[in-house]
C-alpha positions as CSV (number, residue, x, y, z in Angstrom):
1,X,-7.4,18.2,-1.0
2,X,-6.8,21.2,1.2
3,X,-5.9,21.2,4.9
4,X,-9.2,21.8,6.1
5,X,-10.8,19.2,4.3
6,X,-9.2,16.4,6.3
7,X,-11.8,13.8,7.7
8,X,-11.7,14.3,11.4
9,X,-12.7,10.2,11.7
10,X,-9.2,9.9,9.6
11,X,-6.9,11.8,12.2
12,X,-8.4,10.0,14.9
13,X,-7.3,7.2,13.7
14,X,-3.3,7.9,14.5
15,X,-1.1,8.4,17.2
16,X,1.4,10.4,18.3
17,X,5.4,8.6,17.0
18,X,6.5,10.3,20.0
19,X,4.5,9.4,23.3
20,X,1.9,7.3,21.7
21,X,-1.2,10.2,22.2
22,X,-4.3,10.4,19.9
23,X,-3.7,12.9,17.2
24,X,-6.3,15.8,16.7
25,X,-6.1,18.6,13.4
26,X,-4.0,21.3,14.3
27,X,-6.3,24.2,12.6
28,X,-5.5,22.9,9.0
29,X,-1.8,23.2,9.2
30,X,-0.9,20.0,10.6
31,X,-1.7,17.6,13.5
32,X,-0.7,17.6,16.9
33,X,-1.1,15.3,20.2
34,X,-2.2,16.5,24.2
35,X,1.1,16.2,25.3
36,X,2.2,19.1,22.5
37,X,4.4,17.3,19.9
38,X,3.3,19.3,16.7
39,X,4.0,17.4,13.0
40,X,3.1,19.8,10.1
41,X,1.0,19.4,7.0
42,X,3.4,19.1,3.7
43,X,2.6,21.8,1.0
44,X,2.1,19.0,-1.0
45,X,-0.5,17.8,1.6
46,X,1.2,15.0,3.5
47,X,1.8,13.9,7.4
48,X,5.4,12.8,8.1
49,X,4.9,10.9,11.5
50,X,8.6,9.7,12.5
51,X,9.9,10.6,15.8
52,X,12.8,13.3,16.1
53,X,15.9,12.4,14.4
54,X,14.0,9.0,12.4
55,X,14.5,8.5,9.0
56,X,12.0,6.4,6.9
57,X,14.0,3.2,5.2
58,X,14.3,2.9,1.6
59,X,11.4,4.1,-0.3
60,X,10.1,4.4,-4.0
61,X,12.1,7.0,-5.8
62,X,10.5,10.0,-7.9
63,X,10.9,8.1,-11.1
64,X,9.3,5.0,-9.6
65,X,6.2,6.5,-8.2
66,X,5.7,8.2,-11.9
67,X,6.0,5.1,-13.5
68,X,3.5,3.8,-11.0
69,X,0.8,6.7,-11.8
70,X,1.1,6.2,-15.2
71,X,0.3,2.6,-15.4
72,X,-2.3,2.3,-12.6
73,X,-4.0,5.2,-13.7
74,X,-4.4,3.7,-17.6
75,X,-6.4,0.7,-15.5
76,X,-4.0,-2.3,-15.7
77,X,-4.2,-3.1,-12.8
78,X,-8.1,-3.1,-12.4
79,X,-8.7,-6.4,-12.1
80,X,-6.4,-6.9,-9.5
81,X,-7.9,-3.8,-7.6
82,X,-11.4,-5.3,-8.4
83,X,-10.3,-8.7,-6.3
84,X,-8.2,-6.9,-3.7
85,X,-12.2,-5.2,-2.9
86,X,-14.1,-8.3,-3.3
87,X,-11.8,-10.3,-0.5
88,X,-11.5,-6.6,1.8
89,X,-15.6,-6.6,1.0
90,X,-16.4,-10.2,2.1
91,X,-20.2,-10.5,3.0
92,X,-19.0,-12.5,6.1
93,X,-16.9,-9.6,7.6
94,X,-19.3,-7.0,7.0
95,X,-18.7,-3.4,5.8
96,X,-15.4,-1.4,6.8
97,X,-15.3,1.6,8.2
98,X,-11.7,2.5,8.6
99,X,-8.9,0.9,6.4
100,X,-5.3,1.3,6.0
101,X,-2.7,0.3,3.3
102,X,0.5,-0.6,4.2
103,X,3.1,0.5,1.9
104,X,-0.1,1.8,-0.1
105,X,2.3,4.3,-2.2
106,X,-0.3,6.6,-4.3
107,X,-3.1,5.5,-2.4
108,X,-4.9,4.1,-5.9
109,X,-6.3,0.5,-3.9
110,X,-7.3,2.6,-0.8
111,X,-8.7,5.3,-3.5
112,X,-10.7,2.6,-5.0
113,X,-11.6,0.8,-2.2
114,X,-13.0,3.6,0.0
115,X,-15.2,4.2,-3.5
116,X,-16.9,1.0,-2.9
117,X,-17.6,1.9,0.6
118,X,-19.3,5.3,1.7
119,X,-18.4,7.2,4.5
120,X,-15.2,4.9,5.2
121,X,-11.9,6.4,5.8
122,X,-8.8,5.4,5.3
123,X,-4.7,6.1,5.7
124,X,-2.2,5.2,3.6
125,X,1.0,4.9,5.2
126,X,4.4,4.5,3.1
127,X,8.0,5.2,3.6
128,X,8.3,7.6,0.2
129,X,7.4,11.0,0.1
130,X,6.9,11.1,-3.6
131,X,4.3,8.5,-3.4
132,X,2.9,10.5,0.0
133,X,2.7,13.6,-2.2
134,X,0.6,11.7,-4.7
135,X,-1.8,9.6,-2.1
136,X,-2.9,13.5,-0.4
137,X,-5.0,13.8,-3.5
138,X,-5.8,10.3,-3.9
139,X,-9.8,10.3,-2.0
140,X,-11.2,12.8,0.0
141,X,-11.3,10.6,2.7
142,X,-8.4,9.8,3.1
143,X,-5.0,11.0,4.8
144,X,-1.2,10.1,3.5
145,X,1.2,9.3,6.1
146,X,5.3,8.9,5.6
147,X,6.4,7.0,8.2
148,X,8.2,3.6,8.6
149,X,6.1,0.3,8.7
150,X,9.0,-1.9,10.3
151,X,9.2,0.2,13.4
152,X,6.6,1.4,15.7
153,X,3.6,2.6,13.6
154,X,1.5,6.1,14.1
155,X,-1.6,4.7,14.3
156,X,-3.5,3.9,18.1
157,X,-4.4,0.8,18.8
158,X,-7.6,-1.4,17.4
159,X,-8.4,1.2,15.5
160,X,-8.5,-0.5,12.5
161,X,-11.5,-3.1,10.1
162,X,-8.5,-3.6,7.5
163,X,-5.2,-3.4,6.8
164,X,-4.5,-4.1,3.1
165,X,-0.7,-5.1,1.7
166,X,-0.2,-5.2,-2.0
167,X,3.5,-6.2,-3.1
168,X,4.7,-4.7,0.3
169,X,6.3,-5.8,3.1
170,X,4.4,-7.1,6.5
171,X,4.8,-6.5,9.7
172,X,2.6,-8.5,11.8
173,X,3.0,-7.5,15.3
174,X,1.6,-4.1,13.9
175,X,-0.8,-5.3,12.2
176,X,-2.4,-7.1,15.1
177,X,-1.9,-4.8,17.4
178,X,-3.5,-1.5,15.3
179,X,-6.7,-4.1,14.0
180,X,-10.0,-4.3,16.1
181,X,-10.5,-7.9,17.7
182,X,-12.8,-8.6,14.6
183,X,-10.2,-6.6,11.8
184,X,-8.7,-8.6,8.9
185,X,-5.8,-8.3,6.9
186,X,-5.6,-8.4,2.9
187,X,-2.8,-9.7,1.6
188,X,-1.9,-9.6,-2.2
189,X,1.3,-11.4,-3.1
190,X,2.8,-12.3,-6.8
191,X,2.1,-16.1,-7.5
192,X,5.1,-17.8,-9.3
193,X,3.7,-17.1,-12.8
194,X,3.5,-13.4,-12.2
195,X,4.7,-11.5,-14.9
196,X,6.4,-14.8,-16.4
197,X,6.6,-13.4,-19.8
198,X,8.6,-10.4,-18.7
199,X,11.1,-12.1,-16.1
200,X,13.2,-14.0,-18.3
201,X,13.2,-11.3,-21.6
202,X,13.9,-8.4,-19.0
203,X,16.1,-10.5,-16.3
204,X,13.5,-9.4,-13.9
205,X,13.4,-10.9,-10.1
206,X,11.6,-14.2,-9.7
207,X,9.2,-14.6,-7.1
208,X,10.9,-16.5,-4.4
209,X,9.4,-20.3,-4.7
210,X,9.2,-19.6,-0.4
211,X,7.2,-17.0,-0.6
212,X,4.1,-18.4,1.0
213,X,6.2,-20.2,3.5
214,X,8.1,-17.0,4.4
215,X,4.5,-14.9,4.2
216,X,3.3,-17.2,7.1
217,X,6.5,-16.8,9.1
218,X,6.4,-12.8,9.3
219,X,2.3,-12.9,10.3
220,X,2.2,-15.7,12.9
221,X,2.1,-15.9,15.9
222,X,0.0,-12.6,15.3
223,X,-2.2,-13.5,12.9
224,X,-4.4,-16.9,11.7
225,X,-5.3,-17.5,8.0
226,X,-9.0,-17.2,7.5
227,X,-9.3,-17.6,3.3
228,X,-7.1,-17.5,0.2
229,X,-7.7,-17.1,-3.5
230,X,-6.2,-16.6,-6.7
231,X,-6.4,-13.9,-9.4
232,X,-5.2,-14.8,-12.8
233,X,-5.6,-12.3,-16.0
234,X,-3.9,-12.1,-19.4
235,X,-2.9,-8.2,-20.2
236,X,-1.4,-6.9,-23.4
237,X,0.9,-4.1,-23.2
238,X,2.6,-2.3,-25.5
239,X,6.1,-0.9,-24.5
240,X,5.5,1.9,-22.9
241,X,2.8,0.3,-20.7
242,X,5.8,-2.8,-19.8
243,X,8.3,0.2,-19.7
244,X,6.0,1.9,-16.5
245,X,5.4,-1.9,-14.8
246,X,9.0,-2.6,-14.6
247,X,10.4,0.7,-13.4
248,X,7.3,1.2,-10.9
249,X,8.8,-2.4,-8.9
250,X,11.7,-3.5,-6.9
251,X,12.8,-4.3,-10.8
252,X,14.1,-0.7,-10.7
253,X,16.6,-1.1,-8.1
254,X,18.4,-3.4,-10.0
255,X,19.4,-2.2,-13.6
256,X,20.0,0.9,-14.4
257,X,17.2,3.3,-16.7
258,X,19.2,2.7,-19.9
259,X,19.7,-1.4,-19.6
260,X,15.5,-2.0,-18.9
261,X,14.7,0.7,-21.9
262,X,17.2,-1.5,-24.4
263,X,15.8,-4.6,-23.1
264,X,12.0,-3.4,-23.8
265,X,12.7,-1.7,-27.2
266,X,13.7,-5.8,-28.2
267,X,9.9,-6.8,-27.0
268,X,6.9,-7.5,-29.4
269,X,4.0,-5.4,-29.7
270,X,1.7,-6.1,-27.9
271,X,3.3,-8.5,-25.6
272,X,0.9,-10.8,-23.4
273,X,2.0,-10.4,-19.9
274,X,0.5,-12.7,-16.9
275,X,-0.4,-11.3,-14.0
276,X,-1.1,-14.3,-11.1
277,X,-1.3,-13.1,-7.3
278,X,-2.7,-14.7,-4.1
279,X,-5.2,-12.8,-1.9
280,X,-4.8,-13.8,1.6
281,X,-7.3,-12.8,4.6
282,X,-5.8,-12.9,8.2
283,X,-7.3,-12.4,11.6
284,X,-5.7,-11.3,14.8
285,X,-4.8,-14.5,16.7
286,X,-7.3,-15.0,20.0
């Protein structure tokens, strides 16, 4: 995607992360607010929206976002994309027209998402440039944002239909405040049986058994359930494929390249691997 090609409905949608001011296209070569403050477009085709002197936290490293191209793009993960759409799509919400996903990395959900809806746009906003770099070309209509979703975000205020999370962290006084009164939230989290075959063989992390519990905590007073379901499929992956899942996660962090390749090598051939999530839908609290 060049510059130019930017949907204007897109950079509308954020705000200045100094003085709060509605963005506008700079001529191609970036964005900039009324009162001035000028944010260039990355080479790689990018926003980074911090204020002066901010640093994003912790963020997906080169290797991870890689490992996370290579196995959403072979279509693993479809079916969870495929259920993410159907709760963001519910015929009782009607049709969105602007979307952002939270920690959305290389912008694959929102890619497939804004496919299922013409003439949507959408931002993805993460803290990694590697995974911004990716999400520029992800959709036409859409526009990758570094910035950091546990502070103050760069997007104006009830702007937004939806704000999807998958495996990311909330933040729900932003999320309310950046949906319309009639926005929802999509929130994908792992179930316990996630990837069950993988966490003991691999010493992966296990889902915290207060995860729902602590899910609710970091939404309300914000935010009021409106619907949950489950999505429950049996993949099979051969090594490489289980080699890409676990170095694309928070698995990553936590042994070392070497230590997660010996540990797969040891695994059958195809392996059946569970993947189990809950799909929660939120609404701004009255």
């Amino acid at each position: 995607m060049t510059a130019s090609s930017w949907p204007a409905a897109a950079i509308a949608l954020l705000a200045c992360p100094v003085c709060g001011a509605r963005m506008r296209d700079a001529g191609g070569a970036g964005v900039r607010c009324a009162a001035d403050h000028a944010f260039d477009r990355a080479r790689q085709g990018h926003l980074t929206l911090l204020p002066p002197g901010a640093r994003p936290p912790s963020s997906d490293t080169a290797e991870m976002v890689a490992d996370r191209v290579a196995f959403l793009s072979a279509g693993h993960f479809a079916g969870l994309t495929g259920a993410l759409a159907d709760a963001v799509l519910a015929p009782d919400t009607g049709a969105p027209a602007t979307l952002l996903d939270l920690g959305g990395g290389t912008g694959h959900h929102l890619a497939a998402l804004l496919d299922r809806v013409p003439g949507a746009v959408g931002v993805v906003l993460d803290s990694s440039r590697y995974a911004a770099r990716r999400a520029a070309r992800a959709h036409p209509r859409a526009v990758a944002v570094v910035g950091d979703g546990w502070a103050r975000w760069p997007v104006r205020d009830g702007v937004l239909d939806r704000v999807t999370v998958v495996f990311a962290p909330r933040n729900g006084p932003q999320i309310a405040r950046v949906l319309r009164p009639e926005g929802r939230l999509v929130v994908v989290t792992p179930a316990a049986d996630h990837l069950a075959e993988l966490v003991g063989r691999l010493g992966l992390l296990r889902v915290d058994p207060d995860k729902a519990e602590r899910l609710a905590a970091s939404l309300e007073p914000h935010l009021e359930p409106l619907a949950e379901r489950t999505h429950r499929e049996e993949l099979r992956l051969d090594r490489a494929a289980v080699t890409a899942l676990v170095g694309m996660g928070p698995h990553a962090r936590h042994r070392s390249r070497a230590e997660r390749a010996a540990a797969v090598a040891a695994l059958p051939e195809p392996l059946p691997v569970t993947v189990s999530v809950r799909i929660g839908t939120y609404r701004p609290a009255p």
